[in-house]
N, CA, C and O atoms as CSV, one atom per row, in Angstrom:
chain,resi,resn,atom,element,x,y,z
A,1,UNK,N,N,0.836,-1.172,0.000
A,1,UNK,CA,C,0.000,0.000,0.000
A,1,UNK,C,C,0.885,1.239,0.000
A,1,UNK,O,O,1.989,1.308,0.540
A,2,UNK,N,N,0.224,2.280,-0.719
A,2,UNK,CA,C,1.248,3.890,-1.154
A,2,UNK,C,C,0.434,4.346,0.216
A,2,UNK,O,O,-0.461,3.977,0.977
A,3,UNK,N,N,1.321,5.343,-0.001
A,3,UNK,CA,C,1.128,6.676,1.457
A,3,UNK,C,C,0.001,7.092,0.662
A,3,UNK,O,O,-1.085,6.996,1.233
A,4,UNK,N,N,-0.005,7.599,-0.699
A,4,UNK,CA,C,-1.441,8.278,-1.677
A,4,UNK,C,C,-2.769,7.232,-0.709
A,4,UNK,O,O,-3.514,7.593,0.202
A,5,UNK,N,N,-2.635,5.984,-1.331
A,5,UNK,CA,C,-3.608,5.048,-1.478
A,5,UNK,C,C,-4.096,5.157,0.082
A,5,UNK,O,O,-5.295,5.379,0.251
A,6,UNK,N,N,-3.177,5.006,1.342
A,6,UNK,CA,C,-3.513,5.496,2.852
A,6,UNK,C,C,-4.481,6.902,2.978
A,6,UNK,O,O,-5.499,7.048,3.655
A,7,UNK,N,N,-4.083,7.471,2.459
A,7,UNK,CA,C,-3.948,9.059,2.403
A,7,UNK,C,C,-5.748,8.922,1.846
A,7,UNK,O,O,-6.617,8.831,2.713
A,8,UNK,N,N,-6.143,8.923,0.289
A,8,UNK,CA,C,-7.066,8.025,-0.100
A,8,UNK,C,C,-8.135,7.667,0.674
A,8,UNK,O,O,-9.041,8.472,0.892
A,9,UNK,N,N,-8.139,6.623,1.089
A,9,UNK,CA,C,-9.109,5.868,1.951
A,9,UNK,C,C,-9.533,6.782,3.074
A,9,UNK,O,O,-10.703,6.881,3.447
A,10,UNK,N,N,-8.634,7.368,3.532
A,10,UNK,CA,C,-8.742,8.034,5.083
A,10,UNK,C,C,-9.138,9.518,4.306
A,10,UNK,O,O,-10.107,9.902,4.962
A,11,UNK,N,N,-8.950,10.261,3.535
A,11,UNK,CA,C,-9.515,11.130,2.789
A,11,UNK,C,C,-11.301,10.795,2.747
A,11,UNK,O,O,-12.133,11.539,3.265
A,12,UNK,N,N,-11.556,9.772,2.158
A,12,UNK,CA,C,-13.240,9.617,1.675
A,12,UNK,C,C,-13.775,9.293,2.702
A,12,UNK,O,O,-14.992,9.468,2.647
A,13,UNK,N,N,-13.088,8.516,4.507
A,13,UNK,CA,C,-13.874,8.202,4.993
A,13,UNK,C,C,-14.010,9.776,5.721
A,13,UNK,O,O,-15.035,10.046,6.348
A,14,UNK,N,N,-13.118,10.581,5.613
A,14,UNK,CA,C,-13.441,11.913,6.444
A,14,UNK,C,C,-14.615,12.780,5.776
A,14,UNK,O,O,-15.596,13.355,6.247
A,15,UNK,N,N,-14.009,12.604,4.249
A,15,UNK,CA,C,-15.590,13.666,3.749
A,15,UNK,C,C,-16.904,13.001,3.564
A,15,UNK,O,O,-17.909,13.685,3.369
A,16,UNK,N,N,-16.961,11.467,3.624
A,16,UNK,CA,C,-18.504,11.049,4.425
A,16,UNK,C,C,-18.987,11.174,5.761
A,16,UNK,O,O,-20.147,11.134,6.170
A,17,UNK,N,N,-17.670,11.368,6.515
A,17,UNK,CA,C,-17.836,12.213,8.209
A,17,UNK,C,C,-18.642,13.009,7.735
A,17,UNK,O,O,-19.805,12.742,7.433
A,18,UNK,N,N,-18.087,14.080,7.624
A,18,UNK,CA,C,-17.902,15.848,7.360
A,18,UNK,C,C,-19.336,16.023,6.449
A,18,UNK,O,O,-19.983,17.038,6.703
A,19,UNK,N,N,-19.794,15.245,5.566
A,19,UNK,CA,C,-20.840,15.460,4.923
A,19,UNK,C,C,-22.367,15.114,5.729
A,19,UNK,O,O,-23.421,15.751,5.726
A,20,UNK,N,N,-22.019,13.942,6.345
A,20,UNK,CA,C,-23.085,13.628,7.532
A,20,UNK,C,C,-23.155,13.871,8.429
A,20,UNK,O,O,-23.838,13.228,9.227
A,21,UNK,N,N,-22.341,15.141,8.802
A,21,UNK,CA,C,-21.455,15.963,10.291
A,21,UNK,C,C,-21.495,14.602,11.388
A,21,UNK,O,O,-21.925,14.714,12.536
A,22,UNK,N,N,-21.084,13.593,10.938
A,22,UNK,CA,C,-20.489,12.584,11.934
A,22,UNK,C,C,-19.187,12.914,12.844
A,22,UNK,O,O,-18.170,13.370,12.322
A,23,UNK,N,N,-19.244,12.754,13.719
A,23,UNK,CA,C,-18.525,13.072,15.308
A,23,UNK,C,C,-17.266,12.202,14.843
A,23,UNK,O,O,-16.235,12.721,14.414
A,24,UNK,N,N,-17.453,10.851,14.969
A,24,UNK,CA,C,-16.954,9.646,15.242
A,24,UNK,C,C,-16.483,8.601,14.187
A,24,UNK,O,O,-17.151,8.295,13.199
A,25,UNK,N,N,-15.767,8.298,14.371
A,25,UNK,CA,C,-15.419,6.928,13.273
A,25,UNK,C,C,-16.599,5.560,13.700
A,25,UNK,O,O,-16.912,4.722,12.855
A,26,UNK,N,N,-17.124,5.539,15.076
A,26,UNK,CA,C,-18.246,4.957,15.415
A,26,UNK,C,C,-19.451,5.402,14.750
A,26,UNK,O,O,-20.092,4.537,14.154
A,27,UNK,N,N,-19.885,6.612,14.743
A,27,UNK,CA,C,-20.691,6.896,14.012
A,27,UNK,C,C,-20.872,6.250,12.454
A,27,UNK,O,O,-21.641,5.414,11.979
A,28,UNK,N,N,-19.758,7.076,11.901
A,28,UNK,CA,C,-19.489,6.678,10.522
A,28,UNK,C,C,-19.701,4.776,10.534
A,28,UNK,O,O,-20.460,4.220,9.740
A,29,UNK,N,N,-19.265,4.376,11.086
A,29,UNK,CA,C,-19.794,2.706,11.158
A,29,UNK,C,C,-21.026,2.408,11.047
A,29,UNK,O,O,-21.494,1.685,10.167
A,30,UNK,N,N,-21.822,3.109,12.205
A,30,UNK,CA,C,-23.302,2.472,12.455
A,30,UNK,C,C,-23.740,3.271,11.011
A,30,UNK,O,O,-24.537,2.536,10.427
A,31,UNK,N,N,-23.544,4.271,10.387
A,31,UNK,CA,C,-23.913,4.827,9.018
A,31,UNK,C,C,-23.801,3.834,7.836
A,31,UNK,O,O,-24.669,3.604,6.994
A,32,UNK,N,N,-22.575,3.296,7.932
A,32,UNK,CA,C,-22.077,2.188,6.672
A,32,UNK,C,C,-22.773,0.630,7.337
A,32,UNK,O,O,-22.379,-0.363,6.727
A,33,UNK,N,N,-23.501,0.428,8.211
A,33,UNK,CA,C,-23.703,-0.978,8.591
A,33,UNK,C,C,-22.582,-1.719,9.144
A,33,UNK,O,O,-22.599,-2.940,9.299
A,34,UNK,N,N,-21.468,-0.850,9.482
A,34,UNK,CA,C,-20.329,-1.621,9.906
A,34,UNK,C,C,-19.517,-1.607,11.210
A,34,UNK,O,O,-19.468,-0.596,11.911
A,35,UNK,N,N,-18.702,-3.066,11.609
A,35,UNK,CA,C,-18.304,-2.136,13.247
A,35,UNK,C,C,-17.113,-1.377,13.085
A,35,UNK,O,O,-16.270,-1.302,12.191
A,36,UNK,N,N,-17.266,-0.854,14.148
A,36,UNK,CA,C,-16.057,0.414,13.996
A,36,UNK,C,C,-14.788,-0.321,13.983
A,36,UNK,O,O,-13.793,0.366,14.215
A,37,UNK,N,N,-14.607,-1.601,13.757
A,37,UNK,CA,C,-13.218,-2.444,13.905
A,37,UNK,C,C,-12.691,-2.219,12.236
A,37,UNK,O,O,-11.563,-1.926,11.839
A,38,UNK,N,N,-14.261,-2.535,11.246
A,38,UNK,CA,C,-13.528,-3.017,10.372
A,38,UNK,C,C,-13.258,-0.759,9.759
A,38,UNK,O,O,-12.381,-0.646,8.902
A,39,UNK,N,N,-13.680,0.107,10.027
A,39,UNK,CA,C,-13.779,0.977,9.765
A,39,UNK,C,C,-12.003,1.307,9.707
A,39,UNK,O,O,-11.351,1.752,8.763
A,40,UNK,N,N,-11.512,0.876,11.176
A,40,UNK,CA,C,-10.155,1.078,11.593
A,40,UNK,C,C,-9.101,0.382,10.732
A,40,UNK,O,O,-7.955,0.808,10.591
A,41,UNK,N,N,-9.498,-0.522,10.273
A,41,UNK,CA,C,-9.009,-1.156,9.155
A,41,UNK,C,C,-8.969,-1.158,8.017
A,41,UNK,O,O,-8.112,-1.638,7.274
A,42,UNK,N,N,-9.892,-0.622,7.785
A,42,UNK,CA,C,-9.938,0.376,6.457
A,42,UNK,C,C,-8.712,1.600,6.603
A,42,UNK,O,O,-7.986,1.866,5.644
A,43,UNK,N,N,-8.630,2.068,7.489
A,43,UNK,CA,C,-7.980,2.997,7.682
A,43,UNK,C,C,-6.584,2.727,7.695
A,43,UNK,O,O,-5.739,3.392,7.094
A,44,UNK,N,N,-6.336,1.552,8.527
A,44,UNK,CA,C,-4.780,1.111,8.756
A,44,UNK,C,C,-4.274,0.367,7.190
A,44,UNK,O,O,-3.081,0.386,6.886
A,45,UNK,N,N,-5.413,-0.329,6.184
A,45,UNK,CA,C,-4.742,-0.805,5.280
A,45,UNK,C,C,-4.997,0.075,3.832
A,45,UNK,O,O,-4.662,-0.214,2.684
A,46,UNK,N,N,-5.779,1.351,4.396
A,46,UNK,CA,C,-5.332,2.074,2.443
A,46,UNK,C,C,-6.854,1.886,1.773
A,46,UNK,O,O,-7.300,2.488,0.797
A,47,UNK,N,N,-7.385,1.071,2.431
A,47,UNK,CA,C,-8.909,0.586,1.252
A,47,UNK,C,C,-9.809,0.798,2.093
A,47,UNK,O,O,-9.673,0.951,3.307
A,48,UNK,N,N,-10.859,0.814,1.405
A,48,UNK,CA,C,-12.452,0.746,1.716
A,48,UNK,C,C,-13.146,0.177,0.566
A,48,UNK,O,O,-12.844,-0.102,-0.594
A,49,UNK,N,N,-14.318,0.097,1.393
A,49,UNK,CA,C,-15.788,-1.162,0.492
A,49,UNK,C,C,-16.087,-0.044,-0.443
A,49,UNK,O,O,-16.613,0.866,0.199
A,50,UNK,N,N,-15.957,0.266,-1.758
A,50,UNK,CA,C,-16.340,1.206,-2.670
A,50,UNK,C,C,-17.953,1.149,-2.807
A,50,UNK,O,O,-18.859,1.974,-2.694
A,51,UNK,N,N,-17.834,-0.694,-3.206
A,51,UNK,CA,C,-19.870,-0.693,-3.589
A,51,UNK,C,C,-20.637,-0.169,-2.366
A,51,UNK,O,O,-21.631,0.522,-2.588
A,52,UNK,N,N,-20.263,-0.439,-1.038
A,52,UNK,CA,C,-21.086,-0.184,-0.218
A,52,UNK,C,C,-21.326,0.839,0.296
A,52,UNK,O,O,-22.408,1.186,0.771
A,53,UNK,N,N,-19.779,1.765,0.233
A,53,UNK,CA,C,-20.011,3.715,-0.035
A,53,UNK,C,C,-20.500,4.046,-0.889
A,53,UNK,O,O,-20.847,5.216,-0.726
A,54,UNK,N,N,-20.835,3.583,-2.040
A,54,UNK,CA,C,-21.506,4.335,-3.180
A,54,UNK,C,C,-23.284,4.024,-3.087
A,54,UNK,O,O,-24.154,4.719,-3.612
A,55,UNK,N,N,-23.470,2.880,-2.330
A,55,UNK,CA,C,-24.313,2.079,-2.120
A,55,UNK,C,C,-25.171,3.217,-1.216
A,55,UNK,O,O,-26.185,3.874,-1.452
A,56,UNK,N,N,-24.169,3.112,0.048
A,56,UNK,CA,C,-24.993,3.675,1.314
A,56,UNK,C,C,-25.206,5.370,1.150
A,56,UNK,O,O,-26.067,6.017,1.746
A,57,UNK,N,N,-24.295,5.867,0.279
A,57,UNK,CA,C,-24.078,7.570,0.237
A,57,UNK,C,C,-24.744,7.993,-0.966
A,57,UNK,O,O,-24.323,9.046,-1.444
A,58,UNK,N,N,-25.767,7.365,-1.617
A,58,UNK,CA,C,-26.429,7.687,-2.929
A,58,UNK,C,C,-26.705,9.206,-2.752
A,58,UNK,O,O,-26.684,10.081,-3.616
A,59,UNK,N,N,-26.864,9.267,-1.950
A,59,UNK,CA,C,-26.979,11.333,-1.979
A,59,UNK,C,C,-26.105,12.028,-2.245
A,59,UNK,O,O,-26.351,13.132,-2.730
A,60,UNK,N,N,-24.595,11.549,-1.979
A,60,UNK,CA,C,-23.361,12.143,-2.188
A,60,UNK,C,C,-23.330,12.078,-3.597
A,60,UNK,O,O,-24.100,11.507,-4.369
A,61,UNK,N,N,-21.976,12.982,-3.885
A,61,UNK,CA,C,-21.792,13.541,-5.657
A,61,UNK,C,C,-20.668,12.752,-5.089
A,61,UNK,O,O,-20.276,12.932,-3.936
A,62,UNK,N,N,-19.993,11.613,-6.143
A,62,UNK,CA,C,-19.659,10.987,-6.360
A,62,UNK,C,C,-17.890,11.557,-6.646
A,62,UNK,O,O,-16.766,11.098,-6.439
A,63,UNK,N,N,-18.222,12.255,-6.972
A,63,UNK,CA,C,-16.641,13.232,-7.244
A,63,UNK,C,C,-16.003,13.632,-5.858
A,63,UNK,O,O,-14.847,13.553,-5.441
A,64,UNK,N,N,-17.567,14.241,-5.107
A,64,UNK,CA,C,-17.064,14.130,-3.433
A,64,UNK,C,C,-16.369,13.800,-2.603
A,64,UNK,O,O,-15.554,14.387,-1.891
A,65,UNK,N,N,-16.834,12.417,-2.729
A,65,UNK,CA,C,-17.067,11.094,-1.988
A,65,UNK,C,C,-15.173,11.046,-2.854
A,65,UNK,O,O,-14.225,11.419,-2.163
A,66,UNK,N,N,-15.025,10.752,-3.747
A,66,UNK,CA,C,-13.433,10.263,-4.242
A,66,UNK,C,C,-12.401,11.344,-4.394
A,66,UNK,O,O,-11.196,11.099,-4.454
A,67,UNK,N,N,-13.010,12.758,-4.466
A,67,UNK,CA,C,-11.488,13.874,-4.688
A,67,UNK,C,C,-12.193,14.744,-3.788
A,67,UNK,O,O,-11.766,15.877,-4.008
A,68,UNK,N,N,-12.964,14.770,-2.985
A,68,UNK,CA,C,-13.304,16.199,-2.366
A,68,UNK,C,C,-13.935,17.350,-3.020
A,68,UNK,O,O,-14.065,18.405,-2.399
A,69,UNK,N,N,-14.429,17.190,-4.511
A,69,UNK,CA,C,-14.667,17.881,-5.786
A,69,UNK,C,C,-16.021,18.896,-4.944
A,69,UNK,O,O,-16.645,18.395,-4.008
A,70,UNK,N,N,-16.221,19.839,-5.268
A,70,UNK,CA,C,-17.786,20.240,-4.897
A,70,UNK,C,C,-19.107,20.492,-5.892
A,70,UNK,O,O,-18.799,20.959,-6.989
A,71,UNK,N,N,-20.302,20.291,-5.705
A,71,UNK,CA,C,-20.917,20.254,-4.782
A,71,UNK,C,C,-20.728,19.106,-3.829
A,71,UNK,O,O,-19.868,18.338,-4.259
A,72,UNK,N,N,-21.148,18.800,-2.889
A,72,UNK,CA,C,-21.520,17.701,-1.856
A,72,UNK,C,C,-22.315,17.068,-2.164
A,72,UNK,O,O,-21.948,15.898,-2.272
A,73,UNK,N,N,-23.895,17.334,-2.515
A,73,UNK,CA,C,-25.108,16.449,-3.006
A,73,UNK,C,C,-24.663,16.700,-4.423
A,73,UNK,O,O,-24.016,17.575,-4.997
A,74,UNK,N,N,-25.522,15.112,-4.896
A,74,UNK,CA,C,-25.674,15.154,-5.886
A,74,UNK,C,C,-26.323,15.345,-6.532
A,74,UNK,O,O,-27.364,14.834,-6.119
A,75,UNK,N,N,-26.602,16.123,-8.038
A,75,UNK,CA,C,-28.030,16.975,-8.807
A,75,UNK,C,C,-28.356,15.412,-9.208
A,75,UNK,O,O,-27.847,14.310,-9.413
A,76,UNK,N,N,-29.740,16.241,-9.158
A,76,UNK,CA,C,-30.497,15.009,-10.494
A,76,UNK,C,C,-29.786,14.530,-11.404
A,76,UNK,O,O,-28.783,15.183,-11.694
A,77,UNK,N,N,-30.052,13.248,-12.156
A,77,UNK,CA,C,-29.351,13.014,-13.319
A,77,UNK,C,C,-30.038,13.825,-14.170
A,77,UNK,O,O,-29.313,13.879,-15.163
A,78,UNK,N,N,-31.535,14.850,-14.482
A,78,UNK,CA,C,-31.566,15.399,-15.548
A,78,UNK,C,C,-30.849,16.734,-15.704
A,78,UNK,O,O,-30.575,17.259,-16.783
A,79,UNK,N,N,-30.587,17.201,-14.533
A,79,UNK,CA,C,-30.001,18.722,-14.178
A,79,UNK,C,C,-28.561,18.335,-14.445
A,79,UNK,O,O,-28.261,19.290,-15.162
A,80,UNK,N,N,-27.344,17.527,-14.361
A,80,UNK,CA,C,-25.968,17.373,-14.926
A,80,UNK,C,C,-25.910,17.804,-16.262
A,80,UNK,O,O,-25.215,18.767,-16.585
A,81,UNK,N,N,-26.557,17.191,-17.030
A,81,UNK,CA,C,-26.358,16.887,-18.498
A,81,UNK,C,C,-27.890,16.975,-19.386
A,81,UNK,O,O,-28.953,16.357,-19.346
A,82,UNK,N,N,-27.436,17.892,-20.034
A,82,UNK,CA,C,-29.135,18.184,-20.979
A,82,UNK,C,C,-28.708,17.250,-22.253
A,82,UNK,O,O,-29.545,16.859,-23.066
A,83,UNK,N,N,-27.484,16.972,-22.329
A,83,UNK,CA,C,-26.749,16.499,-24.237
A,83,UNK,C,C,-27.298,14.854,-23.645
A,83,UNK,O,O,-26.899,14.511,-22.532
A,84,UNK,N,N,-28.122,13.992,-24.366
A,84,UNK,CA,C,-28.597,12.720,-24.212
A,84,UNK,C,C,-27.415,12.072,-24.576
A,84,UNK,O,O,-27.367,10.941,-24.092
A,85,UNK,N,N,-26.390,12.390,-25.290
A,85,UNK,CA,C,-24.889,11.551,-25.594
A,85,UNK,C,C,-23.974,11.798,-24.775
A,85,UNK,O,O,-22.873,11.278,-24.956
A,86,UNK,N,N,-24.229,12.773,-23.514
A,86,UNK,CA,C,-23.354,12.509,-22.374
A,86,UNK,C,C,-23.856,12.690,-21.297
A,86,UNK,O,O,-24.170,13.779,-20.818
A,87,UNK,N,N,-24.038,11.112,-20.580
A,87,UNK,CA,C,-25.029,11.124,-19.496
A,87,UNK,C,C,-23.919,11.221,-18.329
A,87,UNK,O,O,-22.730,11.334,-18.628
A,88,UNK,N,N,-24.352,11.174,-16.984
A,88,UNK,CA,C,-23.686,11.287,-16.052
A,88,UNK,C,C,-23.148,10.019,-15.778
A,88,UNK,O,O,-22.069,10.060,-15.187
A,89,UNK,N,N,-23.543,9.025,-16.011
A,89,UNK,CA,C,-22.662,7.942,-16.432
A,89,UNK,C,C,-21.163,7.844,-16.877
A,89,UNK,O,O,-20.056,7.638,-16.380
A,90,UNK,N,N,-21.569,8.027,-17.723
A,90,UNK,CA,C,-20.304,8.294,-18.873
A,90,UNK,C,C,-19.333,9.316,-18.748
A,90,UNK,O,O,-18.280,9.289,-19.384
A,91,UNK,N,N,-19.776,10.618,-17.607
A,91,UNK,CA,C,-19.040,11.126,-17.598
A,91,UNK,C,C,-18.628,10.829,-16.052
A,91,UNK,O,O,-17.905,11.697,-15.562
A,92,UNK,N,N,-18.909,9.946,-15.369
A,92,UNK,CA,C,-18.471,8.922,-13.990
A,92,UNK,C,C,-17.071,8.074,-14.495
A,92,UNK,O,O,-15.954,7.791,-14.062
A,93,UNK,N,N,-17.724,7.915,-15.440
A,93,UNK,CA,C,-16.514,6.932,-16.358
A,93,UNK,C,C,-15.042,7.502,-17.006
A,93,UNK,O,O,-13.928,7.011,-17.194
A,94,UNK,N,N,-15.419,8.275,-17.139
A,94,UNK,CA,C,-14.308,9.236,-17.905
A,94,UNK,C,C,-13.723,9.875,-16.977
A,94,UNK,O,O,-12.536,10.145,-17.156
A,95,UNK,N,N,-14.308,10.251,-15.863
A,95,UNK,CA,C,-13.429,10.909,-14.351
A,95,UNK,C,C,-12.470,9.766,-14.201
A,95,UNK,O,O,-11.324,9.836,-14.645
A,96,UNK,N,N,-13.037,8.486,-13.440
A,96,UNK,CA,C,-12.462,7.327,-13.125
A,96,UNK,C,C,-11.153,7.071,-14.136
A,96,UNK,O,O,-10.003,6.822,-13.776
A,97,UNK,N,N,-11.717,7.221,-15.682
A,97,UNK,CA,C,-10.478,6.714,-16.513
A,97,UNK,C,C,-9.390,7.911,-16.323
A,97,UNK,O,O,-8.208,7.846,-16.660
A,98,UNK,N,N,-9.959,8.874,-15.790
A,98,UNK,CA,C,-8.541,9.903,-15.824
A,98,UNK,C,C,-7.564,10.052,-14.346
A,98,UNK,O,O,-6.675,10.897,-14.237
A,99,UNK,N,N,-7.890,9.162,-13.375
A,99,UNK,CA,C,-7.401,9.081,-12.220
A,99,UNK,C,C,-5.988,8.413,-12.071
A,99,UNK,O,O,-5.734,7.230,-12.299
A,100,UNK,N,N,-5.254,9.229,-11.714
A,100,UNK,CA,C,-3.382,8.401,-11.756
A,100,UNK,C,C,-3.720,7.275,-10.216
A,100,UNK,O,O,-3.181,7.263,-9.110
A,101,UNK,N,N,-4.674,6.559,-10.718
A,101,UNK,CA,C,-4.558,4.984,-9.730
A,101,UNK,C,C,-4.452,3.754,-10.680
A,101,UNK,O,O,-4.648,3.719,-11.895
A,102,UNK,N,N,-4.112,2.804,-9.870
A,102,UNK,CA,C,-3.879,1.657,-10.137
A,102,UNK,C,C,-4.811,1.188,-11.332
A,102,UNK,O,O,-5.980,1.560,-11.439
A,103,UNK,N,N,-4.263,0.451,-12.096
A,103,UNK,CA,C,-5.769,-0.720,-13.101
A,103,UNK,C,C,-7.076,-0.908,-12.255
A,103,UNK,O,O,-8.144,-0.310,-12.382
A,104,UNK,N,N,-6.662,-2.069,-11.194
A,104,UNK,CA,C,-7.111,-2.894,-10.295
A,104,UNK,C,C,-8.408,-1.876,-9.858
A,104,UNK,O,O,-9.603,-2.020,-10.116
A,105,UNK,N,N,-7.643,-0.667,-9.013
A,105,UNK,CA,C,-8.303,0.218,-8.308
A,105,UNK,C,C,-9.768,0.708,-8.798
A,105,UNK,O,O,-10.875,0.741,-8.259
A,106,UNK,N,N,-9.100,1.190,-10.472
A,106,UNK,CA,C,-10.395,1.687,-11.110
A,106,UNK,C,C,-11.103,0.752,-11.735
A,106,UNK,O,O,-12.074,1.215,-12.333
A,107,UNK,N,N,-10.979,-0.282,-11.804
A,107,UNK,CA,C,-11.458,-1.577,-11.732
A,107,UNK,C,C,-13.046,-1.543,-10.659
A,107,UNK,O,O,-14.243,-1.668,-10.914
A,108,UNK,N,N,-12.236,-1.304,-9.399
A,108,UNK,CA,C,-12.681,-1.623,-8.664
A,108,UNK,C,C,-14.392,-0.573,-8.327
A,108,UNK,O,O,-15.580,-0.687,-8.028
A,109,UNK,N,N,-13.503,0.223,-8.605
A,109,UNK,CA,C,-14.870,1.734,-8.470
A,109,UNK,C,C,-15.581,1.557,-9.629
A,109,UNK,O,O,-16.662,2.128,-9.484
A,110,UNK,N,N,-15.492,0.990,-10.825
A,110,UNK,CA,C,-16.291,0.966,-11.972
A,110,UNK,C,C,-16.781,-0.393,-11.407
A,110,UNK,O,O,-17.734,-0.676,-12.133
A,111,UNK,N,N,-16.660,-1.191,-10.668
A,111,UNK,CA,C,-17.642,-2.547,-10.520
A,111,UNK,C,C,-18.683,-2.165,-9.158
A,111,UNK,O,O,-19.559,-2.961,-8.818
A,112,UNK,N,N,-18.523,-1.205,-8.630
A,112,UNK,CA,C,-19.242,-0.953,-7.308
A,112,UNK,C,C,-20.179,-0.018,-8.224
A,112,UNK,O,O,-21.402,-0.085,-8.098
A,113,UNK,N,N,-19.761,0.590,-8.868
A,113,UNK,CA,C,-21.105,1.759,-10.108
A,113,UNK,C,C,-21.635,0.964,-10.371
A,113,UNK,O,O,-22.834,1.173,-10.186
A,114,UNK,N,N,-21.347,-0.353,-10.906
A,114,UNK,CA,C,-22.223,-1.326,-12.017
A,114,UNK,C,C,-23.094,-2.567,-11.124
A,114,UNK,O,O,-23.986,-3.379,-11.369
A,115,UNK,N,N,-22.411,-2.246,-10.175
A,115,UNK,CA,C,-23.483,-2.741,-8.920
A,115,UNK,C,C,-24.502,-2.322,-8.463
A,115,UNK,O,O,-25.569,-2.934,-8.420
A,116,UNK,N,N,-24.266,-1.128,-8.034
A,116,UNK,CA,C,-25.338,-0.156,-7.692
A,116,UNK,C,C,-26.625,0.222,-8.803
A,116,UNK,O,O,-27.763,0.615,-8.549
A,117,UNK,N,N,-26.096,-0.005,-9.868
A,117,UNK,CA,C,-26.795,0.387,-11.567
A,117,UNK,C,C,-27.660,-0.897,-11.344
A,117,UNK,O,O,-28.890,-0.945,-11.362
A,118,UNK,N,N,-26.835,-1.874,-11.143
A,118,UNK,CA,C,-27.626,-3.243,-11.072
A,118,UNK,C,C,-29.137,-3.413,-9.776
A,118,UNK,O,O,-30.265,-3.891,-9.900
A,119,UNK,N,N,-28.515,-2.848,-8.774
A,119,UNK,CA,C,-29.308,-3.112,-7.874
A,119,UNK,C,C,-30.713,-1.906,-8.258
A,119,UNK,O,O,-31.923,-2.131,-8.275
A,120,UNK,N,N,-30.173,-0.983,-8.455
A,120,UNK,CA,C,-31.072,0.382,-8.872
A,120,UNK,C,C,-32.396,-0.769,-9.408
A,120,UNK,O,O,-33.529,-0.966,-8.968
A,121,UNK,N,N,-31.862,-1.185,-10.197
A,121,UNK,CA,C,-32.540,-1.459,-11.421
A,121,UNK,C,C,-34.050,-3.154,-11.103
A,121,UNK,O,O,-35.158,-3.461,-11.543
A,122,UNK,N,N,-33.185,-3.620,-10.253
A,122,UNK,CA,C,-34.335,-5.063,-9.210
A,122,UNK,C,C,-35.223,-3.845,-8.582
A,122,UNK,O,O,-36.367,-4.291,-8.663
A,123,UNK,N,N,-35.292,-2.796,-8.111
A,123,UNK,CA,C,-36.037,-1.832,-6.881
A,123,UNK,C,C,-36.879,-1.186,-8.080
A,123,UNK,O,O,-37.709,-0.307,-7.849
């Protein structure tokens, strides 16, 4: 694990604090469904559950949640993009492809989107 990739993880779990004015790394747990053990561990090894932050923070702007970008909430999908050939999708995708991380990494954040797309979609 890079000092970035540390740096990273402990970055997104602070601005889902800071966005839910959570106190606590306990807090932030009972928020994600999780105990505050594995939270700490997230922290000590560089990573976090992407599908299940993107999962649990559907209100967050997504740029947020990964660079600190602003706004905080996220607009409608019709208010992003009026051009029907560039949906907010696609342009989720094109952020991700421009990120100096790993293959694996953006791998990883494009399969937690396509999860969430998936689950959207059973509801």
């Amino acid at each position: 694990m890079s000092i970035e990739e540390s740096q990273n993880a402990n970055d997104i779990l602070n601005r889902i604090k800071a966005a839910y004015q959570l106190r606590s790394d306990a807090e932030l747990a009972k928020l994600l469904g999780k105990a505050p053990s594995t939270i700490s561990t997230w922290r000590r090894r560089g990573s976090v559950d992407y599908g299940l932050i993107f999962a649990i923070c559907q209100d967050l702007n997504a740029n947020y949640i990964l660079y600190g970008d602003l706004p905080v909430k996220r607009y409608r999908e019709t208010a992003v993009v009026n051009d029907p050939l560039i949906t907010p999708h696609r342009l989720f995708i094109e952020k991700i492809e421009s990120l100096s991380l790993a293959p694996d990494v953006k791998m990883e954040l494009l399969q937690a989107w396509l999860d969430i797309l998936e689950e959207k979609e059973r509801h």
